[in-house]
C-alpha positions as CSV (number, residue, x, y, z in Angstrom):
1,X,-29.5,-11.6,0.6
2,X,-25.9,-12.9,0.4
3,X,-23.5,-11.1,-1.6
4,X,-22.2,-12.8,-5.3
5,X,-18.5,-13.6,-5.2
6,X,-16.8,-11.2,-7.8
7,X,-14.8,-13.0,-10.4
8,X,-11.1,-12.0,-10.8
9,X,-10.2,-14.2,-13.6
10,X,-11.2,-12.1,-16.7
11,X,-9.8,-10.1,-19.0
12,X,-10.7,-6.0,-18.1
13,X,-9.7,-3.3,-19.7
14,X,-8.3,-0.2,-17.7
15,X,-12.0,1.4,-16.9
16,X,-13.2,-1.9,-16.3
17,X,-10.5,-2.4,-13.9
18,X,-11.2,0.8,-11.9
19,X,-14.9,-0.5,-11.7
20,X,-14.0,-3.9,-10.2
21,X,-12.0,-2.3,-8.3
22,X,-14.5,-0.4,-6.2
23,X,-16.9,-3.1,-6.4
24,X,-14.2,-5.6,-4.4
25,X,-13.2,-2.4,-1.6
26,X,-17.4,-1.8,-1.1
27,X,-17.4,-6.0,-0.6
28,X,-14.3,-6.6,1.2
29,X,-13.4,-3.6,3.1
30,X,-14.6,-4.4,6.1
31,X,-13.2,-7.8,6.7
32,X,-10.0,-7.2,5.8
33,X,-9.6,-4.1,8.1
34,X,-10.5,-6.8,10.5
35,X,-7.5,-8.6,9.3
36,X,-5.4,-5.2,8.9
37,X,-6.3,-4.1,12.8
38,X,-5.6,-8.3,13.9
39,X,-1.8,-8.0,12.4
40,X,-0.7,-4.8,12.7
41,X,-2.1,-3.9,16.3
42,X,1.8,-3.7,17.4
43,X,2.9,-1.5,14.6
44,X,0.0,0.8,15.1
45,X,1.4,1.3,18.5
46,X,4.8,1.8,17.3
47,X,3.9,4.2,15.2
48,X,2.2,6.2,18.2
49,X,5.8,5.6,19.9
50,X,7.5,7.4,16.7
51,X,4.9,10.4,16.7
52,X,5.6,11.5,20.1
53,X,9.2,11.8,19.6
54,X,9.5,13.1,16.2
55,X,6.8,15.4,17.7
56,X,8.3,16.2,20.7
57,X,11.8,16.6,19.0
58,X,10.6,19.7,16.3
59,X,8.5,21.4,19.3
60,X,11.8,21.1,21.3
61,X,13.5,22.6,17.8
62,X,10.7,25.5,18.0
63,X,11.4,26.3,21.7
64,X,15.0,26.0,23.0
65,X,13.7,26.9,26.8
66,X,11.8,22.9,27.1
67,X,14.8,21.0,25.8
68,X,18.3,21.6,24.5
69,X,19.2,21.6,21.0
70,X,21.2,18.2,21.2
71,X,18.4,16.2,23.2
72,X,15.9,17.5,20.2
73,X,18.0,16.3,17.7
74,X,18.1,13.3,19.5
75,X,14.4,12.9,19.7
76,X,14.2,13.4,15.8
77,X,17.1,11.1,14.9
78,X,15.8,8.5,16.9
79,X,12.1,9.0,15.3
80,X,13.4,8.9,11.8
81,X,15.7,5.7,12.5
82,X,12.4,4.0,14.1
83,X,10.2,5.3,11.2
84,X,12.6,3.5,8.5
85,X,12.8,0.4,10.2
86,X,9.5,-0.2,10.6
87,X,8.0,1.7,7.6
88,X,9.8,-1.3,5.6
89,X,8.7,-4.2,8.0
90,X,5.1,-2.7,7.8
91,X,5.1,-2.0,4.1
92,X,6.2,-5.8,3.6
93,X,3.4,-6.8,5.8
94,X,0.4,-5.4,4.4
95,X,2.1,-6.1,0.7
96,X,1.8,-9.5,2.1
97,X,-1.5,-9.6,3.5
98,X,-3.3,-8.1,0.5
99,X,-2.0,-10.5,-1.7
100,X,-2.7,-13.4,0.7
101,X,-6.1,-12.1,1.3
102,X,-6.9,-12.1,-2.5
103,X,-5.0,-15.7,-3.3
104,X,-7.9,-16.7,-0.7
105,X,-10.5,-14.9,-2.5
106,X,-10.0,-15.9,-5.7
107,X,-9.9,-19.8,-4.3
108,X,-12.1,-19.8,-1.7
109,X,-16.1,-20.9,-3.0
110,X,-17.6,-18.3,-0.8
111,X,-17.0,-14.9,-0.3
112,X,-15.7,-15.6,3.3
113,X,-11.7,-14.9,3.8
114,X,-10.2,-16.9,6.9
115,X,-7.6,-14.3,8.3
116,X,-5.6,-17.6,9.9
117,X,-5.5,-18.5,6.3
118,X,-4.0,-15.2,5.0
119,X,-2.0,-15.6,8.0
120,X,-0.4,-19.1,7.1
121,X,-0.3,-18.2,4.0
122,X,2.2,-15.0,4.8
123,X,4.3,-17.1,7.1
124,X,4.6,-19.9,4.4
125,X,6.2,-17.4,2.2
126,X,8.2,-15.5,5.2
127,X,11.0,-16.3,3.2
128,X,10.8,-15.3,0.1
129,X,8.7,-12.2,1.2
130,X,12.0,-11.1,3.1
131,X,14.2,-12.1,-0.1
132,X,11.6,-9.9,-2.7
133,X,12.1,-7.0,-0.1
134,X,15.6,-6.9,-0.1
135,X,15.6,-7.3,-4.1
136,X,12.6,-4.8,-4.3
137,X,15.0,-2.4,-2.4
138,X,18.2,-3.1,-4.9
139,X,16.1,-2.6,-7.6
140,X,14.6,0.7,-6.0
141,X,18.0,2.2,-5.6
142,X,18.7,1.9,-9.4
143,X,15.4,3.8,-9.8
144,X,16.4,6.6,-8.2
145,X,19.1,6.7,-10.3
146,X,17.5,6.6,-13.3
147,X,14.9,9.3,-11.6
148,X,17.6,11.5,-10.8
149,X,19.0,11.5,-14.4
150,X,15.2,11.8,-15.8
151,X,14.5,14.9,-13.7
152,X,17.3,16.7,-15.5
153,X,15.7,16.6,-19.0
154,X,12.5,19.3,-18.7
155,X,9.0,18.2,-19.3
156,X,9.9,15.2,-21.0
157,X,11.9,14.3,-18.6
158,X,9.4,14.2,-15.7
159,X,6.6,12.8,-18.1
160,X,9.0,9.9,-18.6
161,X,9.7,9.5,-14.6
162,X,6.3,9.3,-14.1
163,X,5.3,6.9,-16.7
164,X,8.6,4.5,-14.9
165,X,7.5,5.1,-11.6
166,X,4.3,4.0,-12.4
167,X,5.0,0.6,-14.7
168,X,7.5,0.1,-11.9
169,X,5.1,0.1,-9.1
170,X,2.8,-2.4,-11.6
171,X,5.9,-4.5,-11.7
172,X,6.3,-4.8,-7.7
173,X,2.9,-5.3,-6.8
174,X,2.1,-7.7,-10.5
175,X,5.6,-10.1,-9.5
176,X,4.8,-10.2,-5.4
177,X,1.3,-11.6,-6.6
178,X,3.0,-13.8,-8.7
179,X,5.0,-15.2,-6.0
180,X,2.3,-15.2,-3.1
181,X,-0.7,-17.2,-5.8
182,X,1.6,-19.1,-7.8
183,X,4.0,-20.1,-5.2
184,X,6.8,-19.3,-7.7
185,X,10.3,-18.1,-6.2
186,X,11.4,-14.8,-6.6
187,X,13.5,-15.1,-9.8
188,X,10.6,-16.6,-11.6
189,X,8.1,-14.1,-10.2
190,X,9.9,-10.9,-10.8
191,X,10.1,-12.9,-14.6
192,X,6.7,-13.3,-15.1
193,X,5.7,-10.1,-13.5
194,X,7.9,-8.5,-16.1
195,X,6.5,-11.0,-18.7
196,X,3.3,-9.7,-17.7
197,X,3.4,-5.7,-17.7
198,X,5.8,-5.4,-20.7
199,X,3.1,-7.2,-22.9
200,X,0.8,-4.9,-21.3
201,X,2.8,-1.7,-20.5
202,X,0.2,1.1,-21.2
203,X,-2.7,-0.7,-19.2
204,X,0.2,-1.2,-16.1
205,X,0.6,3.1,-16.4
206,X,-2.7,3.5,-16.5
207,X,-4.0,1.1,-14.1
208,X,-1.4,2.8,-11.5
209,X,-1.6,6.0,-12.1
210,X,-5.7,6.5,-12.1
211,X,-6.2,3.8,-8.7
212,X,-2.7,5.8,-7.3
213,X,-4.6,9.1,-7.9
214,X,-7.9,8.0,-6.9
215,X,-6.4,6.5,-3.1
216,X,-5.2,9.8,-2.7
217,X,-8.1,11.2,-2.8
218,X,-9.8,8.8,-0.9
219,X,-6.9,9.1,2.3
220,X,-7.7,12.7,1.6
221,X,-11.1,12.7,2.2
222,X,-10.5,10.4,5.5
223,X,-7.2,13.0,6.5
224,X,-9.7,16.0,5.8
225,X,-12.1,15.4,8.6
226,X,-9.4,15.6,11.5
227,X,-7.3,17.8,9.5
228,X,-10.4,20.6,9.7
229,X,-10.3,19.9,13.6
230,X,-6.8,20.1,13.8
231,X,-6.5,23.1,12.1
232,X,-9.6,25.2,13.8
233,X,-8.1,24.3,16.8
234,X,-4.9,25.5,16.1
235,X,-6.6,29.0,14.6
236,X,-8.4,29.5,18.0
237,X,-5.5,28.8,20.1
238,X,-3.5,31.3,18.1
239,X,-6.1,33.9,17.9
240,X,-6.3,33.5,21.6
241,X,-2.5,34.0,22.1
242,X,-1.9,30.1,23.8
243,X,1.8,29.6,23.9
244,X,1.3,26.2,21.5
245,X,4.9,25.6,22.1
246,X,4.7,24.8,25.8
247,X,0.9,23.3,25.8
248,X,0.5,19.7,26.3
249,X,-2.7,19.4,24.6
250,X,-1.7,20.9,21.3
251,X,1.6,18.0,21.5
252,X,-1.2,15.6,22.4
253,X,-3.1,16.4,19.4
254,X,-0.1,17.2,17.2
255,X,1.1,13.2,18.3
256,X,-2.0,11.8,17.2
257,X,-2.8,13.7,14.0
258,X,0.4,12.6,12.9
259,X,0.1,8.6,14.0
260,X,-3.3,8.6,12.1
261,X,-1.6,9.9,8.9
262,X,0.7,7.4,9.4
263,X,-2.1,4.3,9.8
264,X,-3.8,5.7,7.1
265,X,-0.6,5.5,4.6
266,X,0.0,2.3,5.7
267,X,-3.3,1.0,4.5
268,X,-3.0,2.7,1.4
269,X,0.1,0.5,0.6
270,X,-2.8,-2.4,1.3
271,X,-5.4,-0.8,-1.4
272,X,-2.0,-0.2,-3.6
273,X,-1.4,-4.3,-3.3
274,X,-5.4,-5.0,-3.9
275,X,-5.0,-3.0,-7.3
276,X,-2.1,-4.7,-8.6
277,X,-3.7,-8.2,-7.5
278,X,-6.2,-6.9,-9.7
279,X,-4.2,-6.1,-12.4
280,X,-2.2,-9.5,-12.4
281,X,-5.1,-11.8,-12.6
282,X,-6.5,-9.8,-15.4
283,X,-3.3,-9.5,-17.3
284,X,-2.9,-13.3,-16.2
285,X,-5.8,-14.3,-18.3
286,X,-5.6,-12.2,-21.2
287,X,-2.2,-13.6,-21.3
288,X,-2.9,-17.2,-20.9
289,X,-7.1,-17.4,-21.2
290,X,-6.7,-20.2,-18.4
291,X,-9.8,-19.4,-16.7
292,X,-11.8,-19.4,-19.9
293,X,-10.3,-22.5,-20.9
294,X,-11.7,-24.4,-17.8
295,X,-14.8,-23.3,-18.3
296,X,-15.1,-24.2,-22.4
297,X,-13.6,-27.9,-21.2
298,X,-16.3,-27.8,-17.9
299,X,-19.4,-26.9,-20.5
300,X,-17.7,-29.5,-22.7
301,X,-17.6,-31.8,-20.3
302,X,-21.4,-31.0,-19.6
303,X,-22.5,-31.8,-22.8
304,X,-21.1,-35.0,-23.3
């Protein structure tokens, strides 16, 4: 039985949202991991690259006798520097892809996403997506600021840097959907991103905070699996006196427990994008009803 196409275009409430949600993840999932694995096959293999020398650095920084001091520092530096660069450059990407891959959804008749489509559609808006990231990271910088200066004041003070992180994250993800859909440039999307959440501030918070929470849990429960591996393996080596320092296995498995927490964060960036895609065309609607109004003039239409 083929699957219904879920509408985006409607006005939802916060629970409502959280609902849809889950409903679009159990429909979509799969094809756009497809699409995940398809454009970021090079990055996943960077980020192997970066484990094994952030890896290897802090076992060098553990035992002096397989590497000096200097070369582990090295190894470290080097993996942090690599990490940064293409933490941003990956976080961009996926950003981009999410949004692509819902613009398609939400115009496509069928259910079916064409990842060359989401592709063309990310290399039409190469840049601008560049231009956003730069802004995004300006803007980001004043955030801290503002963080720093929240976390001074107790309890209220936290509550309140919560709540901004949160309607600030709404904004990102609400304005780069803006851009990617409407086609707008980035002045005019961060505007009507900002147009967008301030009319709607508390559904923003909540939104991002309850789908924020509940993709941690969900990377938790993936993490857990491997992480109960890792870590009875790591009991029974100690219990049996191994020198973990010095084994290559344990640096094999210690490499790729950290790459796969690294793949897995870097889809949650993707599920992050997929929420506020969510959030925009609902907000987008209640806002401007432009859905509803096509249909009222189709039925109208109809009639006559």
């Amino acid at each position: 039985m083929p699957q219904k196409k879920i509408e985006f275009r409607q006005q939802l409430g916060v629970g409502d949202i959280v609902t849809f949600y889950f409903d679009f993840l159990k429909q979509n999932f799969k094809s756009y991991l497809n699409i995940f694995i398809s454009y970021n096959g090079i990055f996943i293999l960077a980020f192997l690259g970066i484990s094994y020398l952030l890896i290897t650095g802090f076992i060098g920084m553990a035992n002096e006798d397989t590497m000096s001091e200097m070369e582990s520092g090295l190894y470290v530096g080097f993996g942090f520097i690599a990490f940064a660069i293409v933490f941003i450059i990956v976080a961009a990407l996926n950003y981009s892809l999410s949004a692509a891959y819902v613009s398609n959804y939400v115009t496509n008749d069928t259910i079916e996403v064409d990842k060359t489509k989401v592709w063309k559609q990310v290399k039409d808006n190469f840049s601008n997506i560049v231009l956003f990231v730069l802004l995004l990271v300006v803007i980001y910088v004043g955030f801290l600021i503002v963080s720093v200066i929240l976390a001074i004041i107790p309890i209220i003070g936290s509550i309140a840097q919560s709540i901004l992180n949160f309607a600030v994250s709404g904004w990102f993800g609400v304005s780069f959907m803006v851009m990617i859909h409407q086609k707008q440039n980035i002045t005019n999307s961060f505007s009507e991103g900002w147009n967008l959440i301030f009319k709607n501030f508390w559904k923003t918070v909540g939104v991002n905070f309850i789908l924020s929470l509940l993709n941690y849990l969900l990377i938790f429960l993936i993490l857990s699996i491997p992480g109960i591996l890792i870590g009875f393996y790591s009991f029974h080596a100690v219990d049996s006196g191994l020198d973990m320092s010095n084994s290559i296995v344990v640096k094999i498995i210690w490499i790729i427990a950290l790459w796969l927490v690294l793949i897995v964060f870097t889809l949650f960036n993707s599920l992050m994008q997929f929420v506020n895609s969510i959030l925009y065309f609902s907000l987008h609607e209640q806002t401007y009803n432009d859905f509803i109004r096509a249909k009222i003039e189709e039925i109208g239409e109809d009639i006559e």
